[in-house]
Structure formats: structure tokens, C-alpha cells
C-alpha positions as YAML, in Angstrom:
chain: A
units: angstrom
residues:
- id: 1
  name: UNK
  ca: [0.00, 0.00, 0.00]
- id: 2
  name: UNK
  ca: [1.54, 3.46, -0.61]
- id: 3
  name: UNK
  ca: [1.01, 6.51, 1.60]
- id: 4
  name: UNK
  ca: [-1.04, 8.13, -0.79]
- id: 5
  name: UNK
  ca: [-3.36, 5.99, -1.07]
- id: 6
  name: UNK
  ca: [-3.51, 5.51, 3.07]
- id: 7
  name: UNK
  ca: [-3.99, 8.97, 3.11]
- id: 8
  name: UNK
  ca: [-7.09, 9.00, 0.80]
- id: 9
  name: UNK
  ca: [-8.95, 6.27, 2.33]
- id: 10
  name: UNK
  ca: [-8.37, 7.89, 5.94]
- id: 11
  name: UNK
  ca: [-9.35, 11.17, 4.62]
- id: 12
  name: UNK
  ca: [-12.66, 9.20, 3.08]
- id: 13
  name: UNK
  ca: [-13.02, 7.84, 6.89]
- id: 14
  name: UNK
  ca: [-12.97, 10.95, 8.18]
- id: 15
  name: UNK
  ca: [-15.96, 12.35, 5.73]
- id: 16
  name: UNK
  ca: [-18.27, 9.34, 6.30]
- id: 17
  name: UNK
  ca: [-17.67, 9.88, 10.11]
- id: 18
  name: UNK
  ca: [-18.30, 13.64, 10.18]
- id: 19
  name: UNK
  ca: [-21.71, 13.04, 8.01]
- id: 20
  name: UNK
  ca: [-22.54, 10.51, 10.76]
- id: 21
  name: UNK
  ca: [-22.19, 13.04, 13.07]
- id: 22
  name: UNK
  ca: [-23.75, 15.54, 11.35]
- id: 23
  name: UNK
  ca: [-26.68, 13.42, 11.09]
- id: 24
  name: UNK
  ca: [-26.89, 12.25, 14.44]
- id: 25
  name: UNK
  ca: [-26.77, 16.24, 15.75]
- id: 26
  name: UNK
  ca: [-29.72, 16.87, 13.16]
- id: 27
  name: UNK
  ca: [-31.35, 14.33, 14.95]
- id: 28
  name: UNK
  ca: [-30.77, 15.83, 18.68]
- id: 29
  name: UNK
  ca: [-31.31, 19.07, 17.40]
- id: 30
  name: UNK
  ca: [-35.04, 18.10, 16.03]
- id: 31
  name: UNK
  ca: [-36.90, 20.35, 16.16]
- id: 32
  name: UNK
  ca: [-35.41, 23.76, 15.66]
- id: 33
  name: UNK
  ca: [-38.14, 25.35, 13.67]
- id: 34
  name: UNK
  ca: [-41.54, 25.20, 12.91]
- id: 35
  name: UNK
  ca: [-43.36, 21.95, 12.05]
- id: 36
  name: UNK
  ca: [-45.71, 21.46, 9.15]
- id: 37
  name: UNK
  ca: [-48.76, 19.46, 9.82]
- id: 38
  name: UNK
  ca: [-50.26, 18.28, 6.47]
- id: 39
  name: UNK
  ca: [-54.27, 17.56, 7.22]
- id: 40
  name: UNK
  ca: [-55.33, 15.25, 3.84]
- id: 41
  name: UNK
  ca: [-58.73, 16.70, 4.42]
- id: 42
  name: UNK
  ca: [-60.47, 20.14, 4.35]
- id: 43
  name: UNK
  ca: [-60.85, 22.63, 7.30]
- id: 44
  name: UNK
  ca: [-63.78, 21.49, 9.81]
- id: 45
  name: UNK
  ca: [-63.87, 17.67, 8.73]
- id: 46
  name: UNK
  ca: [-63.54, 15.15, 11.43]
- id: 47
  name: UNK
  ca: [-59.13, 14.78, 10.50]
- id: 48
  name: UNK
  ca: [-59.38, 18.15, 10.93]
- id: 49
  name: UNK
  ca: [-60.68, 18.02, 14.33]
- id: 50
  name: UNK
  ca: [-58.27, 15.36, 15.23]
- id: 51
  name: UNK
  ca: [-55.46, 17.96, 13.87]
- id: 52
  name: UNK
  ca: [-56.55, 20.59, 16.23]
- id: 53
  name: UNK
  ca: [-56.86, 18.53, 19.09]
- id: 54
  name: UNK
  ca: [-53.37, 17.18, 18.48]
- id: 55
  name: UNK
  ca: [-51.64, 20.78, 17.71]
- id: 56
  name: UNK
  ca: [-51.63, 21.96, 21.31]
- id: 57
  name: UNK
  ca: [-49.53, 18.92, 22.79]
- id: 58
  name: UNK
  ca: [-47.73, 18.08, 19.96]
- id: 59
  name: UNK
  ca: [-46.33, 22.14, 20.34]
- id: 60
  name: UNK
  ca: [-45.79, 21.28, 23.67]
- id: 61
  name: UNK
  ca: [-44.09, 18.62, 23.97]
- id: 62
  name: UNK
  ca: [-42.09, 19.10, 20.90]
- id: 63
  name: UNK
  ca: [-40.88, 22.68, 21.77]
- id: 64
  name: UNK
  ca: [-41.84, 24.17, 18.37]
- id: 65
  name: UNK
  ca: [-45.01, 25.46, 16.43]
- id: 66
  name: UNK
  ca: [-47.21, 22.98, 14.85]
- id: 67
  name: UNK
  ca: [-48.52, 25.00, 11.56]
- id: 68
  name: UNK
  ca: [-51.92, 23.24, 10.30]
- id: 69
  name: UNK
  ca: [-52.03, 22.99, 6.48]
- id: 70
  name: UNK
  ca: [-55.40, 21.32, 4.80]
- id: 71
  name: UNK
  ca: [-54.85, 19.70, 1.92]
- id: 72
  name: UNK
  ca: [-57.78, 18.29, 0.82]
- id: 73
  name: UNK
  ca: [-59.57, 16.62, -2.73]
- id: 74
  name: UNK
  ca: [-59.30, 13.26, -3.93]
- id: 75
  name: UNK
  ca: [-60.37, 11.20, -0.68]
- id: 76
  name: UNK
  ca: [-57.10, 12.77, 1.03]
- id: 77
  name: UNK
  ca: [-54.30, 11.82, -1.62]
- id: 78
  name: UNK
  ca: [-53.69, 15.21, -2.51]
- id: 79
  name: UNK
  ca: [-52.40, 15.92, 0.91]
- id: 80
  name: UNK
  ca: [-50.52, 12.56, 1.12]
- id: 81
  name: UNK
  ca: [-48.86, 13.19, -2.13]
- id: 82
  name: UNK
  ca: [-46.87, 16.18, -0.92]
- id: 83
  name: UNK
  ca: [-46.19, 14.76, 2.16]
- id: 84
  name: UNK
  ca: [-44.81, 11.70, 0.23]
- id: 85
  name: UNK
  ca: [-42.78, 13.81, -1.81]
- id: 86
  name: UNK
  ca: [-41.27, 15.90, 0.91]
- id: 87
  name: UNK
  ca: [-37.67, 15.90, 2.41]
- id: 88
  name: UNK
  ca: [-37.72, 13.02, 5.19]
- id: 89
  name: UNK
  ca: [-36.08, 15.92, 8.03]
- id: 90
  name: UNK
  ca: [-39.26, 15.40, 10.67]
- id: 91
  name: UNK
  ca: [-40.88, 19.20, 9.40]
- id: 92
  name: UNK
  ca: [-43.02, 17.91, 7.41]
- id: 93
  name: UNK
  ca: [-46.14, 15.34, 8.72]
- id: 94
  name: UNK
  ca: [-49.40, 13.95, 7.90]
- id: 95
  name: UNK
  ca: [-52.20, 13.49, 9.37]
- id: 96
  name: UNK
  ca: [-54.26, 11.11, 7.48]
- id: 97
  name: UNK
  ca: [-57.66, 8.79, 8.08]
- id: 98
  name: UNK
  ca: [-57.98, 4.83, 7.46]
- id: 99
  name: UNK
  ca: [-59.05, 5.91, 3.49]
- id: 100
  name: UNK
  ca: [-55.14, 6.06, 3.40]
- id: 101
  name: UNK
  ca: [-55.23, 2.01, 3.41]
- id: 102
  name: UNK
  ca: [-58.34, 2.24, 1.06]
- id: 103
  name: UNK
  ca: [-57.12, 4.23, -1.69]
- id: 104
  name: UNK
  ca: [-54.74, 2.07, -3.13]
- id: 105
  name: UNK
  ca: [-57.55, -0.74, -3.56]
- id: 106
  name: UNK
  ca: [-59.80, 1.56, -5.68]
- id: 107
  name: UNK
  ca: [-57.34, 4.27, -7.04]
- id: 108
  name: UNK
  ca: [-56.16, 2.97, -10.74]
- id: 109
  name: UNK
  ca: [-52.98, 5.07, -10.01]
- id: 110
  name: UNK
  ca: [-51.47, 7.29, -7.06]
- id: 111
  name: UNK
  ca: [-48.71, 9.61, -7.13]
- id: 112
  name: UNK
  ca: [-46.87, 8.08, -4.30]
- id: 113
  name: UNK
  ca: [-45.99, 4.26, -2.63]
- id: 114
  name: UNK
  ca: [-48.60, 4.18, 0.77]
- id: 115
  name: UNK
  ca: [-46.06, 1.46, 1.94]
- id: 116
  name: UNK
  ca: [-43.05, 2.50, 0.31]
- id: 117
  name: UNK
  ca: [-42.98, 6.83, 0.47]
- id: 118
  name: UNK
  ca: [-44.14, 6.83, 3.62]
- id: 119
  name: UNK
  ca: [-43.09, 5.77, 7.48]
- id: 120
  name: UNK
  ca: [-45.23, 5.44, 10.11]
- id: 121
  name: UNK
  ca: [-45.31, 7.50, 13.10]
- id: 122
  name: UNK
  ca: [-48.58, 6.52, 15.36]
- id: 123
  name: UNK
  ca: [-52.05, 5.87, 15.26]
- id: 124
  name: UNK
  ca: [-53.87, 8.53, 17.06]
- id: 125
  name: UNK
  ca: [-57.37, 7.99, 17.06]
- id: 126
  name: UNK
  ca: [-60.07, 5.33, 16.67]
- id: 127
  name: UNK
  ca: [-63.83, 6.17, 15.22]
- id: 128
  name: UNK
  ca: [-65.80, 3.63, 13.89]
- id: 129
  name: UNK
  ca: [-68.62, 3.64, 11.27]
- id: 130
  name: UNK
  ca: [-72.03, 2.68, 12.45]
- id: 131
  name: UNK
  ca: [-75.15, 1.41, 11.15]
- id: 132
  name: UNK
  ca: [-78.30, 3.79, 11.39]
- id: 133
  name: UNK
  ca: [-81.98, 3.20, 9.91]
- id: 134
  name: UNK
  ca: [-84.74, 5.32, 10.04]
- id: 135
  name: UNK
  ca: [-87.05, 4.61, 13.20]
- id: 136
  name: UNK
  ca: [-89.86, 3.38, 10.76]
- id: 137
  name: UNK
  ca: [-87.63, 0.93, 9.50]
- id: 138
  name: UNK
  ca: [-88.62, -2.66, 10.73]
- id: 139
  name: UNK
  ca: [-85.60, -4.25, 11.56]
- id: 140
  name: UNK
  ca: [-83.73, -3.11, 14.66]
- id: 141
  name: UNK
  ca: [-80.62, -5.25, 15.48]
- id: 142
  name: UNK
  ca: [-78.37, -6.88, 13.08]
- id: 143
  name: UNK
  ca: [-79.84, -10.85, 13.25]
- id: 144
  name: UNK
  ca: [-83.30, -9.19, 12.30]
- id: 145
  name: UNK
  ca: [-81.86, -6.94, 9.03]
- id: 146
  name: UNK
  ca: [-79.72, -10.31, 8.10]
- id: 147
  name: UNK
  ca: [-83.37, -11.81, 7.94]
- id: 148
  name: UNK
  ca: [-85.49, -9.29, 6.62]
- id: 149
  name: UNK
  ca: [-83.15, -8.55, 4.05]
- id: 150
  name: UNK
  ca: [-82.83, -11.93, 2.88]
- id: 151
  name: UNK
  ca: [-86.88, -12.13, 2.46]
- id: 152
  name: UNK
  ca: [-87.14, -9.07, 0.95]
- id: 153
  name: UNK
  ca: [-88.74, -8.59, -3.00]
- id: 154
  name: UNK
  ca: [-86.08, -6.51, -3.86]
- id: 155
  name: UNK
  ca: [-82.39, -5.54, -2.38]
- id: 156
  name: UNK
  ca: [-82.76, -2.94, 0.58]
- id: 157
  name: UNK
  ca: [-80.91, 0.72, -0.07]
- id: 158
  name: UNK
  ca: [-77.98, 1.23, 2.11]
- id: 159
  name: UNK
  ca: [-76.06, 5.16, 1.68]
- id: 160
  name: UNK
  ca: [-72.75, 6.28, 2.44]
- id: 161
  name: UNK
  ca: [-70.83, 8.97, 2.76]
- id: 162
  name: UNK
  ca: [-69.43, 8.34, -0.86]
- id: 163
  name: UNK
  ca: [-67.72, 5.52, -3.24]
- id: 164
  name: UNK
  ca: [-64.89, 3.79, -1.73]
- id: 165
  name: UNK
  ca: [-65.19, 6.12, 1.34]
- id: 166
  name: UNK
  ca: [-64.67, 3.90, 4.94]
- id: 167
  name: UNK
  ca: [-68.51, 3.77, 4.99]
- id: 168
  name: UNK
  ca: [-69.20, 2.29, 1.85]
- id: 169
  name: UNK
  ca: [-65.92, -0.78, 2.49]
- id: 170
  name: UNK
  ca: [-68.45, -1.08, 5.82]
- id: 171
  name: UNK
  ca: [-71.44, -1.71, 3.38]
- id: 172
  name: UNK
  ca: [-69.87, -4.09, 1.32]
- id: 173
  name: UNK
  ca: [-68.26, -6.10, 3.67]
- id: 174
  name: UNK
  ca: [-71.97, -6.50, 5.60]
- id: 175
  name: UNK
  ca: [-73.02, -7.22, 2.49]
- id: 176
  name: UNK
  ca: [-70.27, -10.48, 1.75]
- id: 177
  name: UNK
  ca: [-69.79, -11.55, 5.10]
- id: 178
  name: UNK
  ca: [-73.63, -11.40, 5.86]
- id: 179
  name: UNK
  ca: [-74.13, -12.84, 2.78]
- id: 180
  name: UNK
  ca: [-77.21, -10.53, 1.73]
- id: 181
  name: UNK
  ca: [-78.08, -8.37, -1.09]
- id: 182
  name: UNK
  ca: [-78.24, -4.67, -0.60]
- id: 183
  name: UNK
  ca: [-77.93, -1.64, -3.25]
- id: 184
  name: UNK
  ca: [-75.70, 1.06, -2.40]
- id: 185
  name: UNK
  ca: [-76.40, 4.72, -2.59]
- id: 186
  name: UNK
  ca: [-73.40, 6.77, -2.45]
- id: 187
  name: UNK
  ca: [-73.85, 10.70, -1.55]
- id: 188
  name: UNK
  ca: [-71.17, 13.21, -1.54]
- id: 189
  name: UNK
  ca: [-70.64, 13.25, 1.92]
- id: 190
  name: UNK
  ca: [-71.75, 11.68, 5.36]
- id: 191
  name: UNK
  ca: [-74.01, 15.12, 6.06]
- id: 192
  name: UNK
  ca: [-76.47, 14.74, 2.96]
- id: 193
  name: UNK
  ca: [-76.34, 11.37, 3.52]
- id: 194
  name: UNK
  ca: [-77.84, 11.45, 7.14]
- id: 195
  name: UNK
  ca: [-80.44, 14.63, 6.09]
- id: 196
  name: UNK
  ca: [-81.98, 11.30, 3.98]
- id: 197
  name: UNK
  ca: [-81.88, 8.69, 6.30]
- id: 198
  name: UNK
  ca: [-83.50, 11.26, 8.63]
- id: 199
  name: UNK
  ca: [-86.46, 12.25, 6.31]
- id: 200
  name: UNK
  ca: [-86.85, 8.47, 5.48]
- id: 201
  name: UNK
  ca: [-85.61, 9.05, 2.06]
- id: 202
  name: UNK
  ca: [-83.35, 5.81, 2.42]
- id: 203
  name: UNK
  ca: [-83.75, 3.10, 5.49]
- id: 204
  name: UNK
  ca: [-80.25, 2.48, 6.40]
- id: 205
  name: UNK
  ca: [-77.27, 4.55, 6.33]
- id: 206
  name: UNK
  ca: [-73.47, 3.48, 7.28]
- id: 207
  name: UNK
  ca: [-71.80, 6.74, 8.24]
- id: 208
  name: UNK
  ca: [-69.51, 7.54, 10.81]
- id: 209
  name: UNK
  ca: [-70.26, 7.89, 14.52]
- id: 210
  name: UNK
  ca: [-69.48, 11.08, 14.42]
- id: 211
  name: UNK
  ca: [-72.16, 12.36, 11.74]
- id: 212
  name: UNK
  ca: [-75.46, 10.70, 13.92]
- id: 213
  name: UNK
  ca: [-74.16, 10.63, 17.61]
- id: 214
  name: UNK
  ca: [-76.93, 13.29, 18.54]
- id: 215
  name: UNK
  ca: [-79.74, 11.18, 16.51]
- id: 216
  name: UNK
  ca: [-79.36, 8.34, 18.18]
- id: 217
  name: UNK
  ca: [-79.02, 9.54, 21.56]
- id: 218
  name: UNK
  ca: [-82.34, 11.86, 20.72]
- id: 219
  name: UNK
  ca: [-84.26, 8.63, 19.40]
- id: 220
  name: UNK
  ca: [-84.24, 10.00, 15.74]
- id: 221
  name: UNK
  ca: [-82.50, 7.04, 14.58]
- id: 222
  name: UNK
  ca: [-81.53, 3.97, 15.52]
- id: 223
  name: UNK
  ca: [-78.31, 2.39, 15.94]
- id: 224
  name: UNK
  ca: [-77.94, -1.52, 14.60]
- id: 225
  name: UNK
  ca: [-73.91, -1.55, 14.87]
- id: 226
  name: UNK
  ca: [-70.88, 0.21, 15.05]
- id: 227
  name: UNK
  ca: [-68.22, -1.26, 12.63]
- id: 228
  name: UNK
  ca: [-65.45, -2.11, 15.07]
- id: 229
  name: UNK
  ca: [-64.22, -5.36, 16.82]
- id: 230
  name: UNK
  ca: [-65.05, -3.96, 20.03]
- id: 231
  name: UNK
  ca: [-68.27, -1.40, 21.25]
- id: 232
  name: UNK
  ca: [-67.30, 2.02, 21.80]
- id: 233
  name: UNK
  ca: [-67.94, 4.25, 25.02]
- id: 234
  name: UNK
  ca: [-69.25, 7.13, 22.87]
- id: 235
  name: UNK
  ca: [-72.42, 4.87, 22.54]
- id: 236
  name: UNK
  ca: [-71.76, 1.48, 24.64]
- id: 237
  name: UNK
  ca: [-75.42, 0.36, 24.60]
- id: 238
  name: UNK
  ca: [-74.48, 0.02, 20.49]
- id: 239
  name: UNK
  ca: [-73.23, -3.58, 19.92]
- id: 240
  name: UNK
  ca: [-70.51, -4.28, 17.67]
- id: 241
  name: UNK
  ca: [-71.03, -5.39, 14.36]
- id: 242
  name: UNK
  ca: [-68.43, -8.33, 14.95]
- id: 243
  name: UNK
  ca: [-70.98, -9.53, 18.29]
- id: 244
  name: UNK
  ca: [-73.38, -10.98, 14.98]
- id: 245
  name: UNK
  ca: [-70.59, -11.47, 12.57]
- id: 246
  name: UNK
  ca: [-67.10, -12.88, 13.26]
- id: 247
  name: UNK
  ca: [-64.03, -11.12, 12.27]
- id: 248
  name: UNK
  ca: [-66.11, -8.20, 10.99]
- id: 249
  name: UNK
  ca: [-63.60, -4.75, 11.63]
- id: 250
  name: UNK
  ca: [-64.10, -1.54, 9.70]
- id: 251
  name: UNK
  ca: [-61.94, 1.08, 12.03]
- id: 252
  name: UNK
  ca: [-62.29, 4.61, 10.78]
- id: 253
  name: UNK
  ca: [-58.90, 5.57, 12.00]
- id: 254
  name: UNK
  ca: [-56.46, 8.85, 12.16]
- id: 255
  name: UNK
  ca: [-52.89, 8.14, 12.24]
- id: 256
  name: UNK
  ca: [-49.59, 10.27, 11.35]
- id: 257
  name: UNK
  ca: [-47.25, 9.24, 8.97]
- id: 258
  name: UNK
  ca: [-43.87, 11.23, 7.76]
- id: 259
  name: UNK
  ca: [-42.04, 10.74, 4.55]
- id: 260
  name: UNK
  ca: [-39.94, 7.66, 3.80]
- id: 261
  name: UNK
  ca: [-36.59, 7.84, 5.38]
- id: 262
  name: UNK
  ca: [-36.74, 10.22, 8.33]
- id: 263
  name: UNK
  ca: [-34.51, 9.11, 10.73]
- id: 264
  name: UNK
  ca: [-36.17, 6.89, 13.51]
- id: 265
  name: UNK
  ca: [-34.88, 8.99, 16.14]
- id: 266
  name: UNK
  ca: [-37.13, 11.64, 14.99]
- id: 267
  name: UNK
  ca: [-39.88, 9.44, 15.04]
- id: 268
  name: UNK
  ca: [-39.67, 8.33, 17.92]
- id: 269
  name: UNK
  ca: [-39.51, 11.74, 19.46]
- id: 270
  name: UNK
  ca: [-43.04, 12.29, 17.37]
- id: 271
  name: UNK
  ca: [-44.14, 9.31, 18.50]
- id: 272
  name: UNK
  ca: [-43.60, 9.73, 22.71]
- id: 273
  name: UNK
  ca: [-45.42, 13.11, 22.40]
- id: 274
  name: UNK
  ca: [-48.36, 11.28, 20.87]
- id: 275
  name: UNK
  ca: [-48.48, 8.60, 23.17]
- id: 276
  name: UNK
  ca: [-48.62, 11.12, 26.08]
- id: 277
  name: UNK
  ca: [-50.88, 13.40, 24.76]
- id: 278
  name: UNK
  ca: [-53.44, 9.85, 24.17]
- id: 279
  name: UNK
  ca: [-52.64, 9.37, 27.98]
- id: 280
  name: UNK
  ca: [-54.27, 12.75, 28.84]
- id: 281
  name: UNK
  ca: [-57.64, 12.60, 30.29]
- id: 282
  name: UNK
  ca: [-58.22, 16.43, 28.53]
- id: 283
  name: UNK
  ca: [-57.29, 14.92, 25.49]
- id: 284
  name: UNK
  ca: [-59.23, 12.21, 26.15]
- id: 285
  name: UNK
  ca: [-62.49, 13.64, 26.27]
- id: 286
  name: UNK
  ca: [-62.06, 16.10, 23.35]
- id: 287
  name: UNK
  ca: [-61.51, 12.85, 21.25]
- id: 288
  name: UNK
  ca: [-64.63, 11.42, 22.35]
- id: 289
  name: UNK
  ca: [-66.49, 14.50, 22.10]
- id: 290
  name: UNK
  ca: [-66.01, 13.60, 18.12]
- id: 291
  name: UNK
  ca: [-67.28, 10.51, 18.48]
- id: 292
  name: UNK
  ca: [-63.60, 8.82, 18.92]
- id: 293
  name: UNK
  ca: [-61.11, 7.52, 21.44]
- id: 294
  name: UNK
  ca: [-57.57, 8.89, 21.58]
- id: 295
  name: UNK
  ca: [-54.89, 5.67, 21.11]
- id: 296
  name: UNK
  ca: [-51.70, 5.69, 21.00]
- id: 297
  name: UNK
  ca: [-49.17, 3.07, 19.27]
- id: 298
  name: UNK
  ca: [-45.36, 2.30, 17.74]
- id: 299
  name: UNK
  ca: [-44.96, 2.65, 14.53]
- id: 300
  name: UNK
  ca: [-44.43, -1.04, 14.15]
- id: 301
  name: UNK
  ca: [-48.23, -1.35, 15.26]
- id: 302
  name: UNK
  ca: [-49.43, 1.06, 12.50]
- id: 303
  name: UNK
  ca: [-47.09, -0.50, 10.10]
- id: 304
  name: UNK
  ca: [-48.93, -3.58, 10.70]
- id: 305
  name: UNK
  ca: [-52.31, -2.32, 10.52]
- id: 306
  name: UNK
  ca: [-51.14, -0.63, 6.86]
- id: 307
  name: UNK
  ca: [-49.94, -4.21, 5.94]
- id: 308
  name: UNK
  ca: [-52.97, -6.11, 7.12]
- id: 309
  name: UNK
  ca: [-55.72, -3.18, 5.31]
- id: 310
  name: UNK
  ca: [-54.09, -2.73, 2.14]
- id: 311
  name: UNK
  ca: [-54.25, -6.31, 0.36]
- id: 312
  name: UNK
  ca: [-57.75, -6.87, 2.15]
- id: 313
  name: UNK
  ca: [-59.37, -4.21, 1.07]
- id: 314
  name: UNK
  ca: [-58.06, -4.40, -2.29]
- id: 315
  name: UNK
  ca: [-59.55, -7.98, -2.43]
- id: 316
  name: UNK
  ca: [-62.74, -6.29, -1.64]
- id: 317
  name: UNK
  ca: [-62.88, -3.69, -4.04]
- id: 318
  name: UNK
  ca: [-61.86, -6.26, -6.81]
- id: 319
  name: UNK
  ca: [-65.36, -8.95, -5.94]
- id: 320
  name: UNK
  ca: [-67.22, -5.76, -5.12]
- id: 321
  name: UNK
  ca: [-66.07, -3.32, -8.62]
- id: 322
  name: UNK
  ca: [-65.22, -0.54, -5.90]
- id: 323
  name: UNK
  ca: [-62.99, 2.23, -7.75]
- id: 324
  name: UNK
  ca: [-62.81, 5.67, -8.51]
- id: 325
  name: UNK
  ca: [-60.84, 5.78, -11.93]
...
């Protein structure tokens, strides 16, 4: 070996080990400015909520400004797209709902990877769908639609908020696992959705809890099921759809993802501030003021829940013709 070339390879050493470093104080350093918050949905919507909620402790406990940004249109991927496409330094975030796992099932094409352009930081919420009919409707619990539906002359309408929204995957997978025939009626939204259901327009609506919380509690509709594995304390007299039909899970979550490749560390920092902030009774109670309960979670757990939605959902979409374009 000659000294020369000794020389270069230490002096090689020596950069790799100062961008190490470099890296690693980025990564102590986080944050030192502002924070973007990306919100794949428009101003007042329910991720938009969940958003404001969030920005207080996430300010907090992060020592920086939390700027909300909607970024609504196309059942949130405009939003996701930029978030997707931005540098992977922790200043950029989304905040995203459980569409995020649908889109890819009924989307011909996205501008981004959902598994590959972005990393996930936490679930932060849980709100499921429920099933609502009209208080003239006959059937009141899920055993006695199953049944009436399967005597009926002619499928029984079912709306939702909109075509491959959560509600309508909700709908269709009644419909399979039930085995019954129903005809869907998407609206543009969960709002003109419920207006029908209340003026008996339609006699069941999936929608999320959210939307109908004050209905049912006033008597104006009734509640079959919520779409979750387990009942939720916004409602707990509401049995889950899964007590009638095994397996059944249609979780209208929020979660935060940030673009592929920012440096766990960072994360992780993200992460511990959401995790508190789902610990805190205030917090808490403003979540289930939506109609939701705060949760909190590893990335590895959201990770899995991306894994699990994605291919079964897309399987749905496929027997059920369920896309957009």
C-alpha cells in the first residue's frame, strides 16, 4: 500500500464519520423550527378536528409550532402526495384517516408508494362507522336486518358517505360476510347522507359515529352496529357489528405518517409526544367529544395495521367493482 493511497482512504473515513455526526446532531437538534402538519382533508372535517386537538400537545411537547395545512380533494391523496414527496427531516407530517389504506384498492394510479414513500409514526385515534336506519324501518338489530333482508322482493338501499369512502368498504363487507343483497347509494358526503336517512328518504345509512351521535341519543334514529371489533364508550349500549358477525372490523382511523426515510430517532420523538398526549384525560375527552377515542401506538403497530388493510381491502374492491378511476 503506498502513503497516498492511506492517506485518501483515511481522509474518506474521516468524511463518512463527520456526516454521521452531522446526522446524528440533526437528529438531537429536532426540532429547531416550525413543524408542518399536512391535514389530507379540508378545514372542519372530522381529521381536521383530530389535527386541532393534536396541535396543542404536539407544540408542547415538541418545543416548536405545529402549523396546520389542509390539503384536501381526492379522498385525502392530494395531501398525502406532498407529504410523500417531501424531504424526510421530521418538518413535514401527515395526518391522514384509514381511506389512506383504502385508496390504493380503488385508485387505478397514485402519485406516491402508501407502503413505500411513507413511514409510520402513530395511530392517534379510533372512530368507527355505524349502522343507522330510520325509526320506521322494521328491523332493529343486526340478526333481524340479516333476515329481513334476505326475504325481501327486492335488495334494501344502504347510503354512504361516498364511493370507496370507509362507509361504503363497511357496506360491502356487511353485504359479503352477511351474505345478503343490498344496493348502495353513495352521496357526496356523510351530512347529505344522514339529512336522507332522517327524512326516510333511504332506510339504512353506514356513516360515521361522528355524523349521527346526537340522533341516536335523541331517538331519531336507531343504531344496529358500530363497525369495530369492540363497542365504543361514545355509545356502549351500540353492539358491535363483529358480536353478529365474526371477524367483521371496519376502524375509521387517524394516524400520522412522515415521509420515507426520516430518521427513527425523529420518530420516535413524534411518537412519545403522541403517546402522552393519548394518555391525557383532557385529550381524552375532546376525542370522544367527536365521536372517537384517543390511542396511541409504535410505529411497528401502524405499520402492521397498513400491511394487514391494504391487500384486504383491495380484495374487496376487486369482488365488489369498488374504484374511482
Amino acid at each position: 500500500m503506498t502513503v497516498q493511497w492511506l492517506n485518501a482512504m483515511c481522509a474518506i473515513c474521516a468524511l463518512g464519520s463527520t456526516s454521521v455526526a452531522v446526522a446524528a446532531t440533526a437528529d438531537q437538534d429536532y426540532p429547531n423550527k416550525p413543524i408542518r402538519l399536512i391535514v389530507s382533508y379540508p378545514a372542519g372535517g372530522s381529521v381536521d378536528v383530530a389535527a386541532r386537538i393534536l396541535q396543542e400537545p404536539l407544540t408542547k411537547g415538541l418545543g416548536q409550532s405545529v402549523v396546520i395545512e389542509n390539503k384536501g380533494g381526492a379522498g385525502g391523496t392530494i395531501g398525502t402526495a406532498q407529504v410523500a414527496k417531501a424531504a424526510p427531516d421530521g418538518y413535514t407530517l401527515l395526518l391522514t384517516l384509514s381511506s389512506h389504506t383504502i385508496n390504493p384498492a380503488i385508485y387505478a394510479q397514485l402519485p406516491f408508494d402508501t407502503e413505500k414513500d411513507l413511514d409510520p409514526v402513530s395511530m392517534v385515534a379510533s372512530a368507527p362507522q355505524v349502522l343507522v336506519a330510520h325509526p320506521s324501518f322494521k328491523p332493529s338489530t343486526v340478526p333481524e336486518l340479516i333476515e329481513y333482508a334476505k326475504a325481501a322482493d327486492k335488495p334494501v338501499i344502504y347510503g354512504s358517505a361516498g364511493v370507496g369512502s370507509p362507509s361504503h368498504i363497511a357496506g360491502e363487507l356487511f353485504k359479503k360476510l352477511a351474505q345478503v343483497q343490498l344496493t348502495h347509494a353513495p352521496y357526496r358526503g356523510g351530512g347529505p347522507a344522514t339529512v336522507d336517512v332522517l327524512g326516510g328518504q333511504i332506510p339504512l345509512l353506514w356513516v360515521s359515529l361522528p355524523a349521527v351521535t346526537q340522533y341516536i341519543r335523541n331517538g331519531k334514529l336507531k343504531a344496529l352496529a358500530v363497525s369495530t371489533k369492540e363497542r365504543t364508550p361514545v355509545v356502549p349500549d351500540v353492539p358491535s357489528m363483529a358480536e353478529t358477525i365474526d371477524g367483521f372490523n371496519v376502524d375509521s382511523w387517524y394516524a400520522m405518517f412522515a415521509p420515507a426515510g426520516t430518521p427513527r430517532p425523529i420518530i420516535d420523538k413524534i411518537q412519545k409526544v403522541l403517546a402522552d398526549a393519548a394518555g391525557n384525560k383532557t385529550i381524552q375527552q375532546a376525542f370522544l367529544a367527536q365521536g372517537a377515542v384517543a390511542v396511541g401506538g409504535t410505529p411497528e403497530a401502524l405499520d402492521a395495521v397498513v400491511k394487514k388493510e391494504i391487500p384486504a381491502w383491495k380484495a374487496l374492491a376487486k369482488e365488489a367493482n369498488i374504484k374511482i378511476n
